[in-house]
N, C-alpha and C positions, 0 to 999 in steps of 0.2 A: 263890295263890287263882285258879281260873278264875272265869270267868262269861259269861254266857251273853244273847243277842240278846234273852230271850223274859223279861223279867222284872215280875212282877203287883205290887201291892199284893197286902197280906195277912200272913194269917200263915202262913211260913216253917220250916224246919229247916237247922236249920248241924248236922251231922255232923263229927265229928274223930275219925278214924283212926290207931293207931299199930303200934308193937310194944315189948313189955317184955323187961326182958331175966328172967336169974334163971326161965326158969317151964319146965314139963316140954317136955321134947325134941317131944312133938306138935304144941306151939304154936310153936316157935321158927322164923324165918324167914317167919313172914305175920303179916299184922295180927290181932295179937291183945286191942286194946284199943277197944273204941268210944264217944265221947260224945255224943249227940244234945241238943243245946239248941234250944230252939225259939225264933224270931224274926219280932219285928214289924216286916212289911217295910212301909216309908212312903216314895215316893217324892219328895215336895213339902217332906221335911227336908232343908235342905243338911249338908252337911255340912264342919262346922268343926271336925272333932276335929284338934289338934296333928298337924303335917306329920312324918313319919321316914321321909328317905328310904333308898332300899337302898345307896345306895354315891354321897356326896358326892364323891369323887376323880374315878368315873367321868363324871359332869357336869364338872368342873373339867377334865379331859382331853381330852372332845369338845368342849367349847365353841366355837364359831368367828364370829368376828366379821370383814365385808368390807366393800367397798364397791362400790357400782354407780352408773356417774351414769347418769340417764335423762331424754327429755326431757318436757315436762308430758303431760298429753291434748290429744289433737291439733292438740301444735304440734311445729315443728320447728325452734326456734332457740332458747328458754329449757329447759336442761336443770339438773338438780339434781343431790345428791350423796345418795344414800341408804345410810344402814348395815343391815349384813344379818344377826342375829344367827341362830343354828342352836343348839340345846341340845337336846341328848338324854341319855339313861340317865335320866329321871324316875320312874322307875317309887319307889313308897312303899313303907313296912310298913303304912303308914296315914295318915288324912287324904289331901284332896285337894288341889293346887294348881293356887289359883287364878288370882294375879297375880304379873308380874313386873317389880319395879323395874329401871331403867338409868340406872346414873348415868360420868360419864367425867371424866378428866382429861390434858392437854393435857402433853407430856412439855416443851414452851418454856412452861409458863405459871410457872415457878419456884415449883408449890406443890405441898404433896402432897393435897390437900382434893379431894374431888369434887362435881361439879355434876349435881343429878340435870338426866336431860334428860326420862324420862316411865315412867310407870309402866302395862302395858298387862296384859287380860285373857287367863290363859293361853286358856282352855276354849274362845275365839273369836277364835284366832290363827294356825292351821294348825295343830293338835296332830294327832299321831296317838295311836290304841287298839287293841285289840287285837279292838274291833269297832268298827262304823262309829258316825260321830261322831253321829248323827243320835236314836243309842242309848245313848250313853254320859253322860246327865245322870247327876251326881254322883260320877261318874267317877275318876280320875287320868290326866292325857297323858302319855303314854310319850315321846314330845318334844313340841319347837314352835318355828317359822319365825316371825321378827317382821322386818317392814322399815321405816322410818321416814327421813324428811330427817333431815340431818343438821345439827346447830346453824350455827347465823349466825358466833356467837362466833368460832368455832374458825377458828386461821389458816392456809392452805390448801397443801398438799404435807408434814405435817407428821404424826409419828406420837401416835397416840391411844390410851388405855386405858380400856375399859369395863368396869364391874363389874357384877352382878347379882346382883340377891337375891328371896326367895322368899316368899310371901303366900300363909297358905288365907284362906276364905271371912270370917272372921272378921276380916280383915287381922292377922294374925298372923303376924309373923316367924318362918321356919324355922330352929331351932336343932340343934346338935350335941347330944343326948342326953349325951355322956360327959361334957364342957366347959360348956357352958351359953351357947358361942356362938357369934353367928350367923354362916349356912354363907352366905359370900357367895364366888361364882366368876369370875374377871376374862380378859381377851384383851385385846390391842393390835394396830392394825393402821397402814401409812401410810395418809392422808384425803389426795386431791385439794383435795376439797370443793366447793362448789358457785361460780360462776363473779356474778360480782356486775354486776346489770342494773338500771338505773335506770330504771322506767316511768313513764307518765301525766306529765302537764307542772307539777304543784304542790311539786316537789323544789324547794328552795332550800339554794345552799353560802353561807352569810355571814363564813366563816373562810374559812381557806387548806387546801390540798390537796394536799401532795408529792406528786409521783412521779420514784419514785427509788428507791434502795437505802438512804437512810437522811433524816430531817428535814434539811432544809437542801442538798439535795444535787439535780440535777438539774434536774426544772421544779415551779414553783409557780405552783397554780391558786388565784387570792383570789375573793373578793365582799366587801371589807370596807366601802367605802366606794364605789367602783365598779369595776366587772370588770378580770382582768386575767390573762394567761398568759405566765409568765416565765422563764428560765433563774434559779436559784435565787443571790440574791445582785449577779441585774441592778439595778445602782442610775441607770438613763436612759442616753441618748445621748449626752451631754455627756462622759462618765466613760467611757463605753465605748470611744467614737471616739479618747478619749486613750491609749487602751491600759491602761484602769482598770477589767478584767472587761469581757471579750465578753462577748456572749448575743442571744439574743431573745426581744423582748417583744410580744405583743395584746394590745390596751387597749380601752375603751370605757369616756369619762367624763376627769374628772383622778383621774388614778393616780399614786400614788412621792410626793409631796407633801412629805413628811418627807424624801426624797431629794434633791428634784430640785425643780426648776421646769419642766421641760421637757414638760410634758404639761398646766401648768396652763390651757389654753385648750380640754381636753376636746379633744371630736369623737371616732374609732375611727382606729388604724393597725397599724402592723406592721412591725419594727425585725429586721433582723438585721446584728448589728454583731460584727467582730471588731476593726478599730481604724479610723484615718481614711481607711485607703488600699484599705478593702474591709469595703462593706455595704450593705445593703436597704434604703431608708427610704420609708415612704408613711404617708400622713397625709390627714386630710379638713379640720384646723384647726390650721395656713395648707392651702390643696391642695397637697401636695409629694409628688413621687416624683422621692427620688433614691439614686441607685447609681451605684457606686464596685466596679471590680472589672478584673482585667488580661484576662481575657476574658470573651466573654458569649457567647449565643443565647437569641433566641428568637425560635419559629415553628415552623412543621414543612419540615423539610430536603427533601421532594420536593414542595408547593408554595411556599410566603412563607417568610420567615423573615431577621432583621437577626440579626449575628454579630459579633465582634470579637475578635482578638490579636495579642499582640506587635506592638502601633503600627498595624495595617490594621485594616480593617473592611469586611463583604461585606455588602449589601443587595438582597434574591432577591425578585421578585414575577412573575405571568403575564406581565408587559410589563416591568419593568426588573430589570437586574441590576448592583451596584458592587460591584466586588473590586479593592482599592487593593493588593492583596497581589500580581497579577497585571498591575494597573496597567488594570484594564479594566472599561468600565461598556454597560450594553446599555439603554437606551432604547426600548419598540415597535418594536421591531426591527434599532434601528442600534447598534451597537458601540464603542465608544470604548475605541481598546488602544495601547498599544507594542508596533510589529513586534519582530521581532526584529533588525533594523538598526536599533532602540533609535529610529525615524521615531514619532509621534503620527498614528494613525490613525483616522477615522471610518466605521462599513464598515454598509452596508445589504445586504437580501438581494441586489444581486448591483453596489455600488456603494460606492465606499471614497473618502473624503476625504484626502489626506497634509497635513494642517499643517506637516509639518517639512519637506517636498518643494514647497508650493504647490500641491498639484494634484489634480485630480478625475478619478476614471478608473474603467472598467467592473471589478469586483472580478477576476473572472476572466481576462481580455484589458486588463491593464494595457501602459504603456510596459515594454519589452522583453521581453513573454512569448510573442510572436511568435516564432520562430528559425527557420520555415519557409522561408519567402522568400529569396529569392538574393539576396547582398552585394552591397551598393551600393544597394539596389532597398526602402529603408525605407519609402518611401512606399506601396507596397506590402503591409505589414505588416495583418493584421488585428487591430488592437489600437485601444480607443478612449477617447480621455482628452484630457484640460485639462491644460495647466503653464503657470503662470503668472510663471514663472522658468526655462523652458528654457536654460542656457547651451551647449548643442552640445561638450559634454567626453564623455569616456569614459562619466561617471555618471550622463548625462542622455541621453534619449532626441531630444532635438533639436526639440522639437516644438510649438509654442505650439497646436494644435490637430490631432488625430489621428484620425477617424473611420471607420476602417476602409481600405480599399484607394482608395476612389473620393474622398476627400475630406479636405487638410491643410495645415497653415497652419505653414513649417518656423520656425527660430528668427531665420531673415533675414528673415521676414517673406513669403516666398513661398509663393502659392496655390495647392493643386495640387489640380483639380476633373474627374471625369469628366463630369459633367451639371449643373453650376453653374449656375441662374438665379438675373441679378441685376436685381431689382425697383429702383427709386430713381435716385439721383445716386451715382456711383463714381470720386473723384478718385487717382491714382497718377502720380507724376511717374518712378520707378522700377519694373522687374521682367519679370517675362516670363509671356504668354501661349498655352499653346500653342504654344511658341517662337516668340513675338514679343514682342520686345522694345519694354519701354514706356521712350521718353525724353523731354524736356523737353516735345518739338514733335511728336510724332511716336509709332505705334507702326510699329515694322520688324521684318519676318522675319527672323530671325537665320542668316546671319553678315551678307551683305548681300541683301535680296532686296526685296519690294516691303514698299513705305512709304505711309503714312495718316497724313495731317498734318493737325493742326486748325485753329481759326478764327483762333488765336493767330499762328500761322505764317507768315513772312514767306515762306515760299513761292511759287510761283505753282502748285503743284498742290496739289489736295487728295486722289490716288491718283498715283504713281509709280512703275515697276519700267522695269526695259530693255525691257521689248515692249509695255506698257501703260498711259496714262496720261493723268489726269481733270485737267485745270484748274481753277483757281478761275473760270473764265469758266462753266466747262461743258463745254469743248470736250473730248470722246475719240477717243484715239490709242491703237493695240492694232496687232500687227502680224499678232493670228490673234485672231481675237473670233469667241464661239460661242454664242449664246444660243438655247434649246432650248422655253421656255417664258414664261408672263407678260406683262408687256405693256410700253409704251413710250410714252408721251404717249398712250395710250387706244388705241395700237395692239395687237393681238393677235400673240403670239410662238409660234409652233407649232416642229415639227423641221425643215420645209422651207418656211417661211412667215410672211411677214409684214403681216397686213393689218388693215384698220382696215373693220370690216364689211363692205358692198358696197361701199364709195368707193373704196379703193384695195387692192391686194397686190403682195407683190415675191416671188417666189418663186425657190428656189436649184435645186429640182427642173426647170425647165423646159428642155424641148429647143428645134434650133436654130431650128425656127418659131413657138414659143410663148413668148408672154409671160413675162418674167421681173417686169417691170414693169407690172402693167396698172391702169386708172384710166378714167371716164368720157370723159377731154380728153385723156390721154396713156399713153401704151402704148411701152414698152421689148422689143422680141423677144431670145432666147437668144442670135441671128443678129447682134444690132446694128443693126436696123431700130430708129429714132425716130423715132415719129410724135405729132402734138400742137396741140392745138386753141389755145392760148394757152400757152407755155414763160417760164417767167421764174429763171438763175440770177442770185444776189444772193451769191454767195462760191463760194471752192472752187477742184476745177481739173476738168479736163476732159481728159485724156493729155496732161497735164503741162501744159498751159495753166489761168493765176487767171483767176478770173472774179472779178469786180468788182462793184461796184451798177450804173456804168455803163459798162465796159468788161470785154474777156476777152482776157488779153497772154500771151503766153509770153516772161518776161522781158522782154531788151530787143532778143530777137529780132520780135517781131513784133507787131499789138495789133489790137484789131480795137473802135470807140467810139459809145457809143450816144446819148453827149452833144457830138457836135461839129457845130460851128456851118458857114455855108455854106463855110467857106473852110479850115476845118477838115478833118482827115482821116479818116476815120471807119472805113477802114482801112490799117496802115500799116504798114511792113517797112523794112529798106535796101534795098530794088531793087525794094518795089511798093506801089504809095500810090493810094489813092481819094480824094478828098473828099467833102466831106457836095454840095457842087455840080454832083459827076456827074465834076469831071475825074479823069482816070485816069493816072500816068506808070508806068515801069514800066522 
């Protein structure tokens, strides 16, 4: 039957056209028979006349049932599992259809029964016609698209069978004409299924909750009495630590009750336990965190971070660092290690401690990193460092005090200083300065040369050498003395002169008529001219003649006396004599 976009109320004609057979040769091969019935066209009658349609198999053939997950409207993290069903070859002899039941069953649900899931409207489903759908009331769909979620029920990666069945208007089941029953057509497909999301905050679990591959297997989530997340068959700490089922447990409240007592004081923790020699424990009732484990970390390994195994243990922060593994710990900046001559050392950015050496020294220019300097010549060495156990052997540097070329203190105790100032009191009854030798009473130039003897000293000098030499009186003896500058009881010492402001001068410069000696009362010339207003010697000699307080002798050759009496001689020789009285012999 065709039909057509343009169709009235009213009344109608159905025409039926055929060809007979049997009848004379003019009619044979074209329509030779016509019936015209007239009909009352009503478009606001549905139409429920019983459904026949043209070929049941071919529905049963195309049938196709899928699946699509998709996610809601507009969102993008809750998606669902939709079935897709596709049925074509609809077409009838008559009647039209309207509905179509879906009912499924589950190939693990061990039953052959099905469960309808919904029964939905073909005519407003995506049918097609053979004209557009907008014209087609009262119609037949030549197919139709239905999608729908898929049940809750259904357990997920599992295959599925749905069946269908057929409803006109009437709801009247579509039957087989020959048999008397009903045409219902089935597909099976695998279901993902929809992925299971727990929203809003009014959920409550008050059982338990495997997860796992089978009840008892795994972990178990409770709410029974109070919360709790378990390895499945965890029965406490107590049982576990003894090697009676590892596992672990989150708790919040007293949980295991019926197990255990080890939780009955409540609070929240968190147990991972394999036996006693390795597990997790943290608790808020008693406060306990303890762990049990042959190594650990934790931190982040490029900045902080504590570690431990096989017996060592390393401790990493901005400022310190301990690795017992290495034998070495660093403190804000200082190092605590074992050289590698197996010494205990403390080492700063450029300064090292040896514990097992005694000694303190520049990290880089320690005792013998020197090797520059010519042999024999250690003091020398630019190396700088303490030892507080020098012994002067092959292995020691020799040195109770070493600070570079200019200043060092060997293991005998000797000082060796370019520019030494010594502030204080400085006692040495032994040593050498400068090569001079310090001894009891004295220092001396070494090997024998001039001596400086102190207050102790039974000496009678207190400066002594073969050409030069100071008394404890005061008195000096020099056989070349040269004083160039300074002064001398307030006299002034120049390079040719010796004076004492305008009163007096002696000068070394003067020629043979000029003063060598000159003074306001007395005047010496270059010549040997002395002249002099009042002369008074009190000691000395005079070309080999002593002068006296009150005489001037040369020996016992001769005298000459400034205290003798009338009878006295006041000068006096072997062969010439004056008296203080005038007489003369001779």
């Amino acid at each position: 039957m065709r039909t057509f976009n343009s169709i009235e109320e009213g009344v109608g004609g159905l025409t039926i056209v055929g060809e007979l057979e049997s009848v004379p040769s003019a009619w044979r091969g074209v329509y030779n028979i016509r019936l015209s019935i007239p009909i009352d066209i009503r478009k606001d009658l549905p139409n429920n006349t019983p459904i026949l349609f043209q070929s049941a198999s071919l529905i049963q053939s195309s049938l196709v049932v899928s699946e699509s997950v998709d996610f809601d409207s507009n969102d993008v993290t809750y998606n669902r599992s939709m079935i897709n069903i596709s049925a074509s070859n609809l077409e009838t002899f008559g009647g039209q259809l309207r509905f179509i039941e879906v009912s499924y069953n589950e190939a693990r649900a061990n039953t052959d029964k099905y469960k309808l899931l919904t029964t939905y409207e073909a005519s407003a489903s995506g049918e097609e016609y053979e004209i557009t759908s907008s014209d087609a009331v009262g119609l037949n769909p030549v197919s139709n698209l239905f999608k729908t979620p898929m049940p809750r029920d259904l357990r997920r990666s599992g295959d599925v069978t749905f069946r269908l069945r057929f409803f006109n208007g009437a709801n009247q089941v579509v039957q087989d004409p020959t048999t008397g029953n009903e045409i219902m057509v089935s597909a099976s497909a695998t279901f993902e299924g929809t992925p299971i999301i727990i929203e809003k905050d009014d959920n409550l679990l008050t059982g338990s909750l495997g997860v796992g591959n089978a009840v008892g297997t795994g972990f178990e989530m409770a709410g029974k009495r109070s919360a709790y997340l378990r390895t499945a068959g965890y029965s406490g700490f107590t049982s576990a630590s003894a090697a009676s089922g590892s596992g672990v447990l989150i708790w919040s409240g007293s949980v295991l009750d019926k197990a255990t007592d080890d939780y009955s004081l409540g609070g929240v923790g968190l147990e991972l336990v394999a036996d006693s020699s390795s597990y997790f424990r943290f608790r808020t009732n008693p406060k306990e965190l303890d762990i049990r484990a042959d190594a650990f970390f934790v931190g982040n390994v490029n900045q902080q971070f504590i570690s431990g195994a096989g017996a060592n243990i390393e401790i990493s922060s901005s400022g310190f660092h301990l690795d017992t593994e290495n034998n070495s710990m660093v403190v804000a900046g200082w190092k605590l290690f074992t050289g590698d001559d197996g010494r205990s050392l403390l080492s700063g950015s450029n300064i090292t401690l040896d514990a097992t050496g005694s000694s303190l020294y520049m990290s880089d220019k320690g005792p013998r990193s020197d090797t520059t300097y010519p042999a024999g010549f250690e003091p020398l060495a630019d190396e700088y460092y303490i030892d507080f156990s020098p012994s002067g052997s092959s292995d020691s540097a020799g040195y109770y005090v070493h600070f570079g070329p200019n200043f060092s203190v060997n293991h005998e105790g000797i000082l060796l200083a370019s520019g030494a100032k010594f502030i204080g009191t400085i006692t040495a009854s032994a040593g050498l300065i400068g090569g001079w030798s310090i001894e009891d009473t004295y220092i001396g130039s070494v090997p024998d040369g001039m001596r400086l003897y102190g207050n102790s000293s039974d000496s009678s000098y207190h400066i002594s050498s073969s050409n030069f030499k100071v008394t404890t009186q005061g008195d000096i003896t020099g056989s070349q003395v040269l004083f160039t500058g300074g002064k001398i009881a307030g006299a002034t010492i120049s390079d040719t002169e010796l004076k004492y402001g305008s009163n007096w001068s002696i000068s070394a410069s003067a020629q043979d008529n000029e003063y060598f000696i000159s003074s306001s009362k007395f005047n010496v010339k270059q010549s040997g001219d002395v002249t002099g207003s009042q002369v008074l010697f009190t000691g000395g000699k005079i070309a080999g003649a002593t002068i006296a307080d009150d005489k001037l002798s040369y020996s016992s050759n001769w005298s000459i006396s400034a205290s003798a009496q009338d009878n006295e001689y006041f000068i006096s020789s072997s062969k010439f004599n004056v008296k203080q009285s005038g007489d003369i012999t001779g």
